[in-house]
C-alpha positions in Angstrom: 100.3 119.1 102.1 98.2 121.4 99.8 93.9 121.2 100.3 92.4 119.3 97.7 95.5 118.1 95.5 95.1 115.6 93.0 97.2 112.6 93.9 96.5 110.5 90.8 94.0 109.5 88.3 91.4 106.2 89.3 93.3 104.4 86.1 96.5 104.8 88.0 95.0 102.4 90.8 94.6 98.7 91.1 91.4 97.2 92.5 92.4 95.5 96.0 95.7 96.6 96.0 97.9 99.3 97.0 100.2 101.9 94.9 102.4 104.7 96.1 102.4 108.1 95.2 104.8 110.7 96.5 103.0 114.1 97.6 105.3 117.1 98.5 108.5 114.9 99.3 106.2 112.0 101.3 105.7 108.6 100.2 101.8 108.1 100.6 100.3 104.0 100.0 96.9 104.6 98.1 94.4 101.7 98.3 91.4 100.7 96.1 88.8 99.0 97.5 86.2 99.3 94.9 83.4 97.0 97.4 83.6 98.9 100.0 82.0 102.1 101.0 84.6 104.2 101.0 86.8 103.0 98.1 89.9 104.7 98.6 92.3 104.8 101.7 95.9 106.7 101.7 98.6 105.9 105.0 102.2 106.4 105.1 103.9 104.1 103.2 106.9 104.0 105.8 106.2 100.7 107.7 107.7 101.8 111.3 108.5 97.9 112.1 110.2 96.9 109.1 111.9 100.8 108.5 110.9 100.8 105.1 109.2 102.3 102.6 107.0 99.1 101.5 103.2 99.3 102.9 101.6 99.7 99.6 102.7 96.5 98.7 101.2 94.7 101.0 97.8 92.8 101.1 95.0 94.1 101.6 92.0 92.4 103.9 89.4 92.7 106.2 90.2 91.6 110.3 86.9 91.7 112.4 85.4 94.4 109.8 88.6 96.5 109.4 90.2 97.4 106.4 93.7 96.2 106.9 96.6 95.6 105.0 99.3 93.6 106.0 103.1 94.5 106.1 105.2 92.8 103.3 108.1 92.2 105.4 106.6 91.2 108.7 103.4 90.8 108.1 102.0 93.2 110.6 98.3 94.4 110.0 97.7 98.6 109.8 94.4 99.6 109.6 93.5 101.5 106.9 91.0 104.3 108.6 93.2 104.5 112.1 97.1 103.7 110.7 97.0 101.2 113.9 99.1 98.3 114.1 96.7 95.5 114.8 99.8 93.3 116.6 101.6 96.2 118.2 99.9 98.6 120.1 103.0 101.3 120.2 103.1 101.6 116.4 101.0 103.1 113.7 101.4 105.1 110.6 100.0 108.5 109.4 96.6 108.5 107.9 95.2 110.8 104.9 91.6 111.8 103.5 91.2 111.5 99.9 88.7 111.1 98.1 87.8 109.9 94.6 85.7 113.0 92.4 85.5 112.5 88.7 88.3 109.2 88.0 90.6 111.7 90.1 92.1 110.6 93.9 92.0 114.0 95.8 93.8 114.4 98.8 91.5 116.3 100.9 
């Protein structure tokens, strides 16, 4: 993936929710989480468990001060700043750094 690629605008995103962009060929869940520090999260959108491409429809939370959201077809929780699977120890997805600069989602 290329250094400091825009992904998408900030009106392209939904507060507490998830939407997927594809970057270079890879599916990529982007999450906006407007109260918390960071505000924006991007993982794989390939769930490993479920063997789709479905994480950024999933709910978003917070388990013991994570950032999680949960799977949308078995409801397994991936942290948002690790990719691990809060149930299932031998699974996680690919994490990203992005950032949002001027109403633009940067992948860093």
């Amino acid at each position: 993936m290329s250094v400091n690629q825009v992904v998408c605008s900030k009106n392209d995103l939904v507060e507490n929710s998830g939407v997927c962009a594809l970057v270079n060929g890879e599916q990529i869940a982007i999450f906006y989480l407007p109260k918390s520090e960071q505000q924006v999260f991007a993982i794989s959108n390939w769930d490993p468990i479920g063997k789709a491409n479905v994480l950024s429809r999933g709910i978003v939370g917070d388990i013991e001060g994570k950032f999680v959201v949960a799977s949308p077809l078995y409801k397994q929780h991936f942290d948002l700043i690790s990719g691990e699977c809060l149930e299932d120890e031998t699974a996680s997805v690919k994490t990203f750094t992005i950032s949002l600069e001027d109403n633009k989602i940067i992948l860093v």
